[in-house]
Every structure is written in C-alpha cells, then in structure tokens.
C-alpha positions as protocol buffer text, in pm:
chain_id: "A"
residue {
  index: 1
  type: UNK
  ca { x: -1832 y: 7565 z: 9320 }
}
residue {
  index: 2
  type: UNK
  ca { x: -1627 y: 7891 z: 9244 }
}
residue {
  index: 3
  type: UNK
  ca { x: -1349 y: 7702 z: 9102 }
}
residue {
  index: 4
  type: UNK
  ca { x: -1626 y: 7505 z: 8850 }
}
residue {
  index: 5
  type: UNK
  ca { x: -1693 y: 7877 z: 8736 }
}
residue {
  index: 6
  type: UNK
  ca { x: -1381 y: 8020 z: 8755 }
}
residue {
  index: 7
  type: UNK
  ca { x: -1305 y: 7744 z: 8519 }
}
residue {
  index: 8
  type: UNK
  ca { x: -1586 y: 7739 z: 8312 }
}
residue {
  index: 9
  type: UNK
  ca { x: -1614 y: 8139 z: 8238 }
}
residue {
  index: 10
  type: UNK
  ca { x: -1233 y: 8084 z: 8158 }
}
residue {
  index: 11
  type: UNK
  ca { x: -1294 y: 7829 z: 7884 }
}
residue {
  index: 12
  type: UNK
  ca { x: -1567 y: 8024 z: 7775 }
}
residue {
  index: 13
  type: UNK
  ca { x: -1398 y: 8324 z: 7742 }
}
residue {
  index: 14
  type: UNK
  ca { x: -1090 y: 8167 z: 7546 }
}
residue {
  index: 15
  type: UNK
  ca { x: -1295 y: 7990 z: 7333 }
}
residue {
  index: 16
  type: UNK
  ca { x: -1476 y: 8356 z: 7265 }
}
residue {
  index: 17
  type: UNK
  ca { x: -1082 y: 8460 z: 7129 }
}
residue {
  index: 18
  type: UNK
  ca { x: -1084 y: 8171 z: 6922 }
}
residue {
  index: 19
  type: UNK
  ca { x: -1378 y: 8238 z: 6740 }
}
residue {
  index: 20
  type: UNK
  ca { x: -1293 y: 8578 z: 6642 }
}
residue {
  index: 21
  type: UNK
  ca { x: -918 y: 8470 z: 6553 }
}
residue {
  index: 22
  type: UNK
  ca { x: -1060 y: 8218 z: 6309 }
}
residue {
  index: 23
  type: UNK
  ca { x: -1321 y: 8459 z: 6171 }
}
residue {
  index: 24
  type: UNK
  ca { x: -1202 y: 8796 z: 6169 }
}
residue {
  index: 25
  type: UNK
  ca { x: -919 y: 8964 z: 6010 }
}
residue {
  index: 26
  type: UNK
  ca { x: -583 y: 8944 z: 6215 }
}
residue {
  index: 27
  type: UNK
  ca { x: -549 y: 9324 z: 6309 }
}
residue {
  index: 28
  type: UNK
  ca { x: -905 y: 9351 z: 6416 }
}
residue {
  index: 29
  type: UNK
  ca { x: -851 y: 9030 z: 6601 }
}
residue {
  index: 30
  type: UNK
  ca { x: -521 y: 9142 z: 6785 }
}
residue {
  index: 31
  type: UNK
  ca { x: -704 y: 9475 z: 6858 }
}
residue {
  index: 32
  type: UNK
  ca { x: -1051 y: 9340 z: 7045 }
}
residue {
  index: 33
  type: UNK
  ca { x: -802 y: 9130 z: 7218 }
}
residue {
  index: 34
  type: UNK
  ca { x: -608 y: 9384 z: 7368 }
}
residue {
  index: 35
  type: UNK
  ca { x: -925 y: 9582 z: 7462 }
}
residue {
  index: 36
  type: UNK
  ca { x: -1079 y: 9267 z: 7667 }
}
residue {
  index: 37
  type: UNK
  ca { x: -785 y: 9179 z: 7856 }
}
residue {
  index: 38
  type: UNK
  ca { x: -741 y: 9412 z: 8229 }
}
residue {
  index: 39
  type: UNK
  ca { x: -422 y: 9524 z: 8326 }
}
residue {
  index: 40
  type: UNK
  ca { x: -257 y: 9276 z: 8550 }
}
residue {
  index: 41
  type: UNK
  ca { x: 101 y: 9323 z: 8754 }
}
residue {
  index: 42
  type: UNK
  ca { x: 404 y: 9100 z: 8604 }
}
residue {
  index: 43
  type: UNK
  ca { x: 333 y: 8774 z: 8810 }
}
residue {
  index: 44
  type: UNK
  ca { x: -32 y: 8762 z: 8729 }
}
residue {
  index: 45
  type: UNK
  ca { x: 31 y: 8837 z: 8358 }
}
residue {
  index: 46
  type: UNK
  ca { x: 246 y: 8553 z: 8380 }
}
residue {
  index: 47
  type: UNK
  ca { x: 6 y: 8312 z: 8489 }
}
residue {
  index: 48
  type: UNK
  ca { x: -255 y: 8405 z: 8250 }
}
residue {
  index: 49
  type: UNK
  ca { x: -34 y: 8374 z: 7946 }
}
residue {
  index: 50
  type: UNK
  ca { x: 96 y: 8053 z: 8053 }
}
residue {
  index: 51
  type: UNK
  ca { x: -282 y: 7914 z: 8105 }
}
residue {
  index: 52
  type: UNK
  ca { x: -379 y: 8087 z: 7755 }
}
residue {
  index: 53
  type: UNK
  ca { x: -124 y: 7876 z: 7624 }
}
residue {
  index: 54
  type: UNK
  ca { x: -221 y: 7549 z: 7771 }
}
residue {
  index: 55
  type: UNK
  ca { x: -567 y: 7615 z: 7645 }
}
residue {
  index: 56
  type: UNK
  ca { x: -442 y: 7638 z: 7356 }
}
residue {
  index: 57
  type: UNK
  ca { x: -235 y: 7333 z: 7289 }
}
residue {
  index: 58
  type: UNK
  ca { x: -560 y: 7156 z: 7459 }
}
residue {
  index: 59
  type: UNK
  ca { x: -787 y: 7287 z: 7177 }
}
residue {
  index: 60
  type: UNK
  ca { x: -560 y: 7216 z: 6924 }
}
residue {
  index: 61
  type: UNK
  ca { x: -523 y: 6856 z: 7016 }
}
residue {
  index: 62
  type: UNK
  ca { x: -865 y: 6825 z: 7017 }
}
residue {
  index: 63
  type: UNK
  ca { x: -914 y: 6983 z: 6658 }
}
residue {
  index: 64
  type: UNK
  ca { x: -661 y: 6763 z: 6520 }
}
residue {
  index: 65
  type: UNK
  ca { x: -834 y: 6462 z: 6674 }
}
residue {
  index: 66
  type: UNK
  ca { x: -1147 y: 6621 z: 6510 }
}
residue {
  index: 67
  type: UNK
  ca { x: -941 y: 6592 z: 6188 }
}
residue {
  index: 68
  type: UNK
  ca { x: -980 y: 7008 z: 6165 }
}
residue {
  index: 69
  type: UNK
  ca { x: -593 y: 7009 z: 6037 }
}
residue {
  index: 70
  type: UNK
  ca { x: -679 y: 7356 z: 5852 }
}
residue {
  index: 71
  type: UNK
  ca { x: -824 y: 7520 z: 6159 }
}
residue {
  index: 72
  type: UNK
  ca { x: -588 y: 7437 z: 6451 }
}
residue {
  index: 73
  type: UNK
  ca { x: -332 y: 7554 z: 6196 }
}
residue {
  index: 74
  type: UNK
  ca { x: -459 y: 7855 z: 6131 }
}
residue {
  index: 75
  type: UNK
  ca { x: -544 y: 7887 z: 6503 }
}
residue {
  index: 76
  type: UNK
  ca { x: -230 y: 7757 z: 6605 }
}
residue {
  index: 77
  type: UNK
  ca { x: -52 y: 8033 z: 6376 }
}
residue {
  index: 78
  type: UNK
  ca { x: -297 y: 8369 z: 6465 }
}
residue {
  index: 79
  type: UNK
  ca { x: -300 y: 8293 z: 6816 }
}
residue {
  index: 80
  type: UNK
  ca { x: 82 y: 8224 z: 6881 }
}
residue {
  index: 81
  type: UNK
  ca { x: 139 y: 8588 z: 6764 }
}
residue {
  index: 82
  type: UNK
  ca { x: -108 y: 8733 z: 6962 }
}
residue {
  index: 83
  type: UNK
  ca { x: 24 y: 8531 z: 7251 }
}
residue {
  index: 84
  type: UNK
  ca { x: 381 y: 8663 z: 7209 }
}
residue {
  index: 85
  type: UNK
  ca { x: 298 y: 9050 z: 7175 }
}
C-alpha cells in the first residue's frame, strides 16, 4: 500500500531527526536538518511542519508513558526550535 509506506518512511525518517537531536550538539543538529529537508512551496511547507509537529507530541506522549521524562524534555525543547526556524 503506498500510503503504508508513505507512512512508514515518514516515521522513519522523523524518528532519524530525533536521534540526532538527542545525540548531537544543537547547531550540528539544526544544520543536517536543514540539509535533508527539499524545498517545498508555502502550502506544502505548511503541511509538513504541521505533521512534524504531530509526530512530535505523539512521541513525546509515548516517552512520558515510557517514564523517559528527561528525554521528551530535552526532545521536546531541541526540536520546538528547530520546528520554529
């Protein structure tokens, strides 16, 4: 099903930016970012960011069910400014 992978290469791919947020030093972070991301007109852009950002509360809820209070902070704090530049 393309929608399966559209999906699933999606939550991979997020879940990619989330490992090197939590690993790697915030400017280095920001930077691969910006390299992996393709230029998109205004209403795609849109829709991207606001799916990045529902992926994100979605991971966060799950860390905290985890009981991973340190990580979806930190998380929750490098990714929100990435999210807003």
């Amino acid at each position: 099903m393309l929608l399966e992978e559209n999906i699933i290469t999606f939550v991979k791919n997020e879940l990619k930016k989330f490992q090197k947020a939590l690993s790697s030093d915030y400017p280095e972070c920001l930077e691969s970012q910006r390299e992996d991301e393709e230029v998109l007109d205004g209403e795609e852009e849109e829709q991207r960011r606001s799916s990045r950002e529902a992926f994100l509360n979605i991971s966060l809820h799950f860390l905290r069910s985890m009981k991973q209070e340190e990580l979806a902070d930190h998380l929750q704090s490098s990714k929100r400014v990435s999210i807003e530049i």
